[in-house]
C-alpha positions as CSV (number, residue, x, y, z in Angstrom):
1,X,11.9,47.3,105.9
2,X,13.8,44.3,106.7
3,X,10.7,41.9,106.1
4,X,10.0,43.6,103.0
5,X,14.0,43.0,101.7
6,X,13.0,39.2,103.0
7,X,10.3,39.0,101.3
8,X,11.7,40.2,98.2
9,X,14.7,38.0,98.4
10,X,12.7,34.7,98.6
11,X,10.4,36.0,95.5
12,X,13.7,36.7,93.9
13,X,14.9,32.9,94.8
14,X,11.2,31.2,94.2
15,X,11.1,33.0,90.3
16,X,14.9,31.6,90.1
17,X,13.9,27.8,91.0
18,X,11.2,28.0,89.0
19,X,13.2,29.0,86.1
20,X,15.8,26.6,86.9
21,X,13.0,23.7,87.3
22,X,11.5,24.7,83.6
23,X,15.3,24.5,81.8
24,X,15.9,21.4,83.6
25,X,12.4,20.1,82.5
26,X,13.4,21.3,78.8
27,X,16.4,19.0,78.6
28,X,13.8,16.5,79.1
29,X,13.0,16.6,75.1
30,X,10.3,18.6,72.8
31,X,7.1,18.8,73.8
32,X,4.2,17.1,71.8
33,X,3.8,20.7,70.0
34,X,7.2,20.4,69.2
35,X,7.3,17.0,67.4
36,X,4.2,17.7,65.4
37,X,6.2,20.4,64.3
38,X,9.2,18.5,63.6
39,X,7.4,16.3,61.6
40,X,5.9,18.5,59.6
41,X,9.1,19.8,58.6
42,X,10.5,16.9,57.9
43,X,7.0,16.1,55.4
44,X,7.4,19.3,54.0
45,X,11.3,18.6,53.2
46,X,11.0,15.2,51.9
47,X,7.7,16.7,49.1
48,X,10.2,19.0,48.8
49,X,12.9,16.3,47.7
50,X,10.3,14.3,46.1
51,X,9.4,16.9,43.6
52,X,13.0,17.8,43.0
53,X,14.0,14.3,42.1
54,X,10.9,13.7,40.4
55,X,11.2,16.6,38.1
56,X,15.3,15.2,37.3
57,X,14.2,11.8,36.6
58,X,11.7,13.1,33.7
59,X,13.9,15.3,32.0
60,X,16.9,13.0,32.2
61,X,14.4,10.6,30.8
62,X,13.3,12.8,28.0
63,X,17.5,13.6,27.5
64,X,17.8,9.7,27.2
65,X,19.9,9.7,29.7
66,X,17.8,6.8,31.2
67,X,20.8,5.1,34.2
68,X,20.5,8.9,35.8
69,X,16.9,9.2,35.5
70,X,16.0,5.7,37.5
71,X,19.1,6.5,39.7
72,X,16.2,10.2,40.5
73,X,13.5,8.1,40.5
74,X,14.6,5.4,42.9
75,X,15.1,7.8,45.7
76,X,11.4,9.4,45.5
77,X,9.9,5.3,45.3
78,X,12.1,4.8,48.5
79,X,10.6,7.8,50.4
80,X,7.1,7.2,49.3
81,X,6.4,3.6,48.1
82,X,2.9,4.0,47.3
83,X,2.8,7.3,44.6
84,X,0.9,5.2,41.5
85,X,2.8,8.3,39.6
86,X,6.6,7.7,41.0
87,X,6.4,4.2,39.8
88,X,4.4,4.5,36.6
89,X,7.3,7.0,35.6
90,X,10.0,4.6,37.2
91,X,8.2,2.0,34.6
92,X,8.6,4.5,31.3
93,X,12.3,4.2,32.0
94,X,12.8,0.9,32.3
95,X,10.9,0.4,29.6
96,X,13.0,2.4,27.5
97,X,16.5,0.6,28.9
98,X,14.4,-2.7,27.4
99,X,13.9,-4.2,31.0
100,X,10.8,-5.4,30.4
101,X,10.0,-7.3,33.4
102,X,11.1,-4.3,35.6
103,X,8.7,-2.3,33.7
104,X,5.8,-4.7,34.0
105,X,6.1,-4.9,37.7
106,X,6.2,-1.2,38.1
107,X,3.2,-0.6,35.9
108,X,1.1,-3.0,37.3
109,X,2.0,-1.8,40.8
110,X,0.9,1.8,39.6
111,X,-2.3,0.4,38.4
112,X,-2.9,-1.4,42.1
113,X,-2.2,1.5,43.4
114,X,-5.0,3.5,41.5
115,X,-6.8,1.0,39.2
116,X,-8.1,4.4,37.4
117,X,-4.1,4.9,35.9
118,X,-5.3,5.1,32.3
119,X,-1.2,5.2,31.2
120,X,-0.5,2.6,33.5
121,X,-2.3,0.0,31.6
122,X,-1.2,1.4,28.4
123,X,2.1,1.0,28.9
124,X,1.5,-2.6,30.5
125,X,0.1,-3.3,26.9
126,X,3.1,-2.1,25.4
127,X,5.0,-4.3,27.1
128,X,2.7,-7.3,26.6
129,X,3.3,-6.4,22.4
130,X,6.5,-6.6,23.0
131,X,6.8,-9.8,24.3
132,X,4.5,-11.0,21.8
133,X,1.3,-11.6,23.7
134,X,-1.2,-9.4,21.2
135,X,-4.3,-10.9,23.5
136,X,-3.1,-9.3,26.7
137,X,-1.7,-6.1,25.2
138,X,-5.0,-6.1,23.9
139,X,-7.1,-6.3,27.4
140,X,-4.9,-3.7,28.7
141,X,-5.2,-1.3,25.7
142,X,-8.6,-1.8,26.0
143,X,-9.2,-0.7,29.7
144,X,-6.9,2.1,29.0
145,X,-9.1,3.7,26.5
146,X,-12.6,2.9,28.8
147,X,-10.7,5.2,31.0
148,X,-9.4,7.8,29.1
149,X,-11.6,7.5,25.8
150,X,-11.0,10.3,24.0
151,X,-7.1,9.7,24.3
152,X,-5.8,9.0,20.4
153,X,-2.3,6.6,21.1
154,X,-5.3,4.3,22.8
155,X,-7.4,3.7,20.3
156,X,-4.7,3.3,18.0
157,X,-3.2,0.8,19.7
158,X,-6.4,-0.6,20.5
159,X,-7.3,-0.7,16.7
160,X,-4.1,-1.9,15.3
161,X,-3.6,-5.2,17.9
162,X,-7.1,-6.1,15.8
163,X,-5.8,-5.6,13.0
164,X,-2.7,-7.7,13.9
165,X,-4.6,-10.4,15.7
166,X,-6.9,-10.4,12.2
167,X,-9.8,-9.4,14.2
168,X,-10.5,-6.9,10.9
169,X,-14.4,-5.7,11.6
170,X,-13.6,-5.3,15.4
171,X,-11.3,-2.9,14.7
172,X,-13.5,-0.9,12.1
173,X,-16.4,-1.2,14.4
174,X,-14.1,0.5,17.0
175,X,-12.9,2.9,15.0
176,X,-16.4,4.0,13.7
177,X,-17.6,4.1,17.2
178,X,-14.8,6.8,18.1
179,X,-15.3,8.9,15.1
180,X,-16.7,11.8,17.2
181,X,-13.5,12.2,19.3
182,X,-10.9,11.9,16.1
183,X,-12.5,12.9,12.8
184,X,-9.8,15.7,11.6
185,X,-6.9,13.1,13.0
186,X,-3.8,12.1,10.8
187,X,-3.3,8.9,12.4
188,X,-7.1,8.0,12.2
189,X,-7.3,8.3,9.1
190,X,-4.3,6.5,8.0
191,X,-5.4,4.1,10.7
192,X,-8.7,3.7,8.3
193,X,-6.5,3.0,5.5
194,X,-4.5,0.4,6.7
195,X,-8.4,-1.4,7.7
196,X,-9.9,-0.5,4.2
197,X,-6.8,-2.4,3.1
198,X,-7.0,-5.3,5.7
199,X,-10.7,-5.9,3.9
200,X,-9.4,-5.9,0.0
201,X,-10.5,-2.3,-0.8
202,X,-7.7,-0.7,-2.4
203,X,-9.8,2.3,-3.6
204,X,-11.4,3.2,-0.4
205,X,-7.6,2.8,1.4
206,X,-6.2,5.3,-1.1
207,X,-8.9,7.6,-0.1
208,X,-8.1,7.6,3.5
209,X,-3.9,7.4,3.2
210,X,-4.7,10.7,1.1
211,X,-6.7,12.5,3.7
212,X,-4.4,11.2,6.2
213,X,-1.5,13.5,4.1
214,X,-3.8,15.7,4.0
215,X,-4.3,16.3,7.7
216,X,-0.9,15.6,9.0
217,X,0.9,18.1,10.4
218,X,4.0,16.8,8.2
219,X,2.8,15.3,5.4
220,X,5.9,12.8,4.8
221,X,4.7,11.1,7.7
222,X,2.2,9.0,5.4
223,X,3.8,10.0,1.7
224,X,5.7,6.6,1.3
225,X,2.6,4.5,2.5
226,X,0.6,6.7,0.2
227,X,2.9,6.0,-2.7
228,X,2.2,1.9,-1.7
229,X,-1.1,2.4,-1.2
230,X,-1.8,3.9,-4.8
231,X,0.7,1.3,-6.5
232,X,-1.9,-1.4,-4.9
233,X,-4.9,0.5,-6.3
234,X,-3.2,0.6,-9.6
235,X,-3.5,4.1,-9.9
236,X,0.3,4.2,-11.5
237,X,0.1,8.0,-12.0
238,X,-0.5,8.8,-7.9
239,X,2.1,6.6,-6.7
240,X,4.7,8.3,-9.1
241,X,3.7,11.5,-7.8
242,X,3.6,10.4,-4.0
243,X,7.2,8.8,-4.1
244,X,8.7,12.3,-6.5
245,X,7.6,14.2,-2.7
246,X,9.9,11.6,-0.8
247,X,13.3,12.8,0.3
248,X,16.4,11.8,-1.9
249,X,17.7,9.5,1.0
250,X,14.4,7.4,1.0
251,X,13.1,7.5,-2.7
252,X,16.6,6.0,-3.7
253,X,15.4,2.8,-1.8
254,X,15.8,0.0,-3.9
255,X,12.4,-1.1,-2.7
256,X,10.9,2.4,-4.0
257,X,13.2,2.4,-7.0
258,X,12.1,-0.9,-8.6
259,X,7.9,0.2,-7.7
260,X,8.9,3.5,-9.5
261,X,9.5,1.5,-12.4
262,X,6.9,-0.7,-12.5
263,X,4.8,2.7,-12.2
264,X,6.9,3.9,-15.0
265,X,6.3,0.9,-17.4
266,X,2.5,0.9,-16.8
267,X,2.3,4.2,-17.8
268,X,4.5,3.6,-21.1
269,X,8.0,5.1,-20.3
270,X,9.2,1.3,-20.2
271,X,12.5,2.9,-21.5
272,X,12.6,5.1,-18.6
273,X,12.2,2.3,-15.9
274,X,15.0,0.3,-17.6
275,X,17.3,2.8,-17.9
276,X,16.8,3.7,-14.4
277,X,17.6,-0.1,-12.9
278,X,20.3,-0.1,-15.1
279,X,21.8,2.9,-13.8
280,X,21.4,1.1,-10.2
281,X,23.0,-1.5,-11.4
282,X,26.0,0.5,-12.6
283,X,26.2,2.6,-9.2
284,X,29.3,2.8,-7.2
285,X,27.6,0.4,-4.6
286,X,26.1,-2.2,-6.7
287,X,27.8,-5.2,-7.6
288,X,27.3,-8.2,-10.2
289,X,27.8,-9.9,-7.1
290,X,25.1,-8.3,-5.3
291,X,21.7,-8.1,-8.1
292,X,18.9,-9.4,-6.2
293,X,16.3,-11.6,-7.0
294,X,14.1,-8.2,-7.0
295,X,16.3,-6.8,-9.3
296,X,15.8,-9.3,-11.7
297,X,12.7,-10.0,-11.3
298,X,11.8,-6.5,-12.2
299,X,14.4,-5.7,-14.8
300,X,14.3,-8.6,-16.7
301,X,10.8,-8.4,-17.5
302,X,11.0,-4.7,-18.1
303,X,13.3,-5.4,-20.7
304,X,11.5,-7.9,-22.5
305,X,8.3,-5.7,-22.4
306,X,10.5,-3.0,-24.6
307,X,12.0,-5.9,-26.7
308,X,15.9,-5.7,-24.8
309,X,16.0,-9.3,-25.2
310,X,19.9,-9.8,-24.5
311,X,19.3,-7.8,-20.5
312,X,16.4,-10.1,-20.1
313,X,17.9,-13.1,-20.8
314,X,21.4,-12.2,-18.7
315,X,18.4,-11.7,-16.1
316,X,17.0,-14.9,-16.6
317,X,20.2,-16.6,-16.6
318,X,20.9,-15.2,-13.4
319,X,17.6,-16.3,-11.5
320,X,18.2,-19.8,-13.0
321,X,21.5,-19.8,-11.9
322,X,21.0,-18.4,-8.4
323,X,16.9,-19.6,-7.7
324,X,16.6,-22.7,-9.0
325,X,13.3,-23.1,-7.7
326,X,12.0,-20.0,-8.8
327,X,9.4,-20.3,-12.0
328,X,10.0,-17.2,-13.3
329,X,13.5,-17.5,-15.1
330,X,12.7,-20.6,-16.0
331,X,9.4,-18.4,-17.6
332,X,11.6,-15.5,-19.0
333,X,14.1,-17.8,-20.4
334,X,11.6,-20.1,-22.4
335,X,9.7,-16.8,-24.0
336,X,13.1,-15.3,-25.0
337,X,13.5,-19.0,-26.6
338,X,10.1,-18.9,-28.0
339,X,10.8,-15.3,-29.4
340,X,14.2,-16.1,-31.3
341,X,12.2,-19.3,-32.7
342,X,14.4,-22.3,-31.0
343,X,11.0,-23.9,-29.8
344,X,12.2,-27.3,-28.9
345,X,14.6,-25.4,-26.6
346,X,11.6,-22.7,-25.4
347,X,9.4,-26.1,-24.7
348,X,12.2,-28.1,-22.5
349,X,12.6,-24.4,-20.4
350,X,9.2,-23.7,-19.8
351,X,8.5,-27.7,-19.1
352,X,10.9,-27.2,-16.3
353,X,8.9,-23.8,-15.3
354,X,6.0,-26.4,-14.9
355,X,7.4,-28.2,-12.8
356,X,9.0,-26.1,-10.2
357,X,5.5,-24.4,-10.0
358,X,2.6,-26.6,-11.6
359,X,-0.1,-24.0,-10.2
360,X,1.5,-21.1,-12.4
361,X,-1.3,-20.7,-15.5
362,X,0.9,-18.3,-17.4
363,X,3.6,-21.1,-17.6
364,X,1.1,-23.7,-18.5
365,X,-0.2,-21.9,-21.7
366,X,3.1,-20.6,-22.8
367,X,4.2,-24.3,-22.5
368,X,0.9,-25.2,-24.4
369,X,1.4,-22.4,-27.0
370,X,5.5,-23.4,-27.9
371,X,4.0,-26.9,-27.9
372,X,1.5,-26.8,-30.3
373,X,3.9,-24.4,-32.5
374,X,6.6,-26.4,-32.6
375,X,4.4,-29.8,-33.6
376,X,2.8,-27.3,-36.3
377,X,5.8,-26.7,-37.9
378,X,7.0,-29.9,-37.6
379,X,4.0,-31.2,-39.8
380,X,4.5,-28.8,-42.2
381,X,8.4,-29.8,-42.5
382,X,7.2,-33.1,-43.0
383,X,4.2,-32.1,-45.7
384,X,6.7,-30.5,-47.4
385,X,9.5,-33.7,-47.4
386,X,6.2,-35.5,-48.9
387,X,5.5,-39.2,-49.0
């Protein structure tokens, strides 16, 4: 009995050391089980973070609230340097703040990263347009849409560098070949119209600027190109009605207002389009001070096509006055002369129109005309004196 309370005792004191031994061997530190954990923890925390900030920085970015969506975005780029997506969105916002060399670097860094980031080199061409360079923004918009060719802002982009680099069959030829991916497309089609127009085919550009109103979602996107459009196909009638479905705030342009009434006088309601510049004249806005040479242009012909002689001279006065170098007052001037039968005068004016322009034929045959007039009636003055 005594050896078996002995025994017990020194199991009792054995399980205690060893006990004692393992906490002291705890103290120690984790085990390698234990840091694996640990760092998975810590992996599955910062994602965790990652995505939160991630998810900040794009809808402070589409808030425009761009200093707080980079302030979101630099944290996830300093815990994982390498994401091709972190800093192609870090790029977008830079972009937008107008730091263009920021933005480069970051896009370019997202295309090392994964030389398949389609919007990587997009935006890269964006950037390259905006400094100008229309070669490299070209090579870029190019790759972009090798990668991802059935994406439309590419070929759009793509397209319209050609168009702006005059490269005007490239960019049909590019367009044509895509026509499977984008046949019922707004912007392709007013994409073809802005081409059709680049080649001299007025007619075939209406046709497309149409279709493009047609197929747009909101059809004022294209109405005020499809008002210029038809104005440039001399289809006077479609332009009027394309620029009556503008907004108030954009067909009382004076741009708009002055092709209205060219539209207007071509389609014999040359009373109309004078009466209209002549109310813009007399708005609360306008000024004597401030007619353009537009204005005058446009309203001092109008009014001698409807016989308003007195408004188209004070226009032609004006542009002599205030262009000097400009035939055309010079032009209207010598007609109005011509017209009220003080030839000698008309001839001096529309010398002078000569001269500021010598390529202008209307000038040289009006000059001609008042010429040969004025010598015919000074022969029959002198037939009539007699010997």
């Amino acid at each position: 009995m005594k050896r078996a309370h002995i025994l017990s005792n020194s199991l009792s004191f054995a399980a205690a050391l060893t006990l004692s031994v393992g906490a002291i061997t705890a103290c120690k530190g984790p085990s390698a089980a234990g840091l694996e954990a640990r760092k998975a923890a810590k992996t599955r925390f910062d994602r965790v973070g990652v995505g939160v900030a991630t998810d900040q920085a794009e809808q402070a970015l589409e808030a425009g609230q761009f200093s707080a969506a980079l302030k979101h975005i630099d944290k996830v780029v300093a815990v994982t340097p390498d994401d091709f997506n972190a800093r192609l969105l870090r790029g977008r916002i830079v972009l937008e703040m107008g730091r263009l060399e920021s933005a480069a670097t970051d896009f370019k860094m997202a295309c090392e990263l994964n030389p398949g980031c389609d919007e990587g080199r997009y935006y890269l061409g964006v950037v390259y347009q905006r400094w100008g360079r229309d070669d490299e923004a070209l090579a870029n918009y190019s790759v972009a849409l090798a990668i991802e060719p059935s994406n439309t802002h590419y070929l759009l982009s793509e397209a319209e560098t050609l168009l702006v680099l005059g490269r005007v069959s490239e960019a049909k030829q590019l367009v044509d070949d895509s026509l499977c991916h984008f046949e019922f497309n707004s912007a392709l089609a007013h994409l073809r119209s802005e081409i059709a127009a680049a080649e001299g085919d007025d007619v075939e550009a209406l046709h497309f600027i149409e279709l493009a109103v047609t197929l747009a979602p909101d059809p004022m996107l294209y109405q005020e190109d499809a008002a210029v459009v038809a104005f440039n196909a001399e289809q006077w009638d479609r332009c009027l009605t394309a620029l009556a479905t503008l907004p108030p705030e954009t067909s009382q342009r004076e741009d708009l207002l002055r092709m209205r009434a060219r539209c207007l006088v071509l389609t014999n309601r040359g009373h109309e389009a004078r009466d209209m510049l002549v109310r813009l004249e007399n708005a609360p806005a306008s000024s004597k001070a401030g007619y353009t040479l537009e204005h005058d242009l446009t309203l001092g012909y109008i009014a001698w096509l409807i016989g308003d002689a007195p408004r188209a001279e004070a226009c032609a006065d004006r542009l002599m006055a205030r262009n000097p170098t400009l035939c055309d007052g010079y032009l209207l001037k010598g007609v109005i002369l011509e017209r009220r039968g003080d030839l000698e005068a008309a001839a001096t004016v529309l010398a002078k129109a000569c001269q500021v322009d010598p390529n202008r034929k209307l000038a040289r045959d009006l000059l001609l005309r008042t010429q040969a007039a004025h010598l015919a009636i000074a022969g029959v003055a002198v037939a009539a004196v007699g010997p």
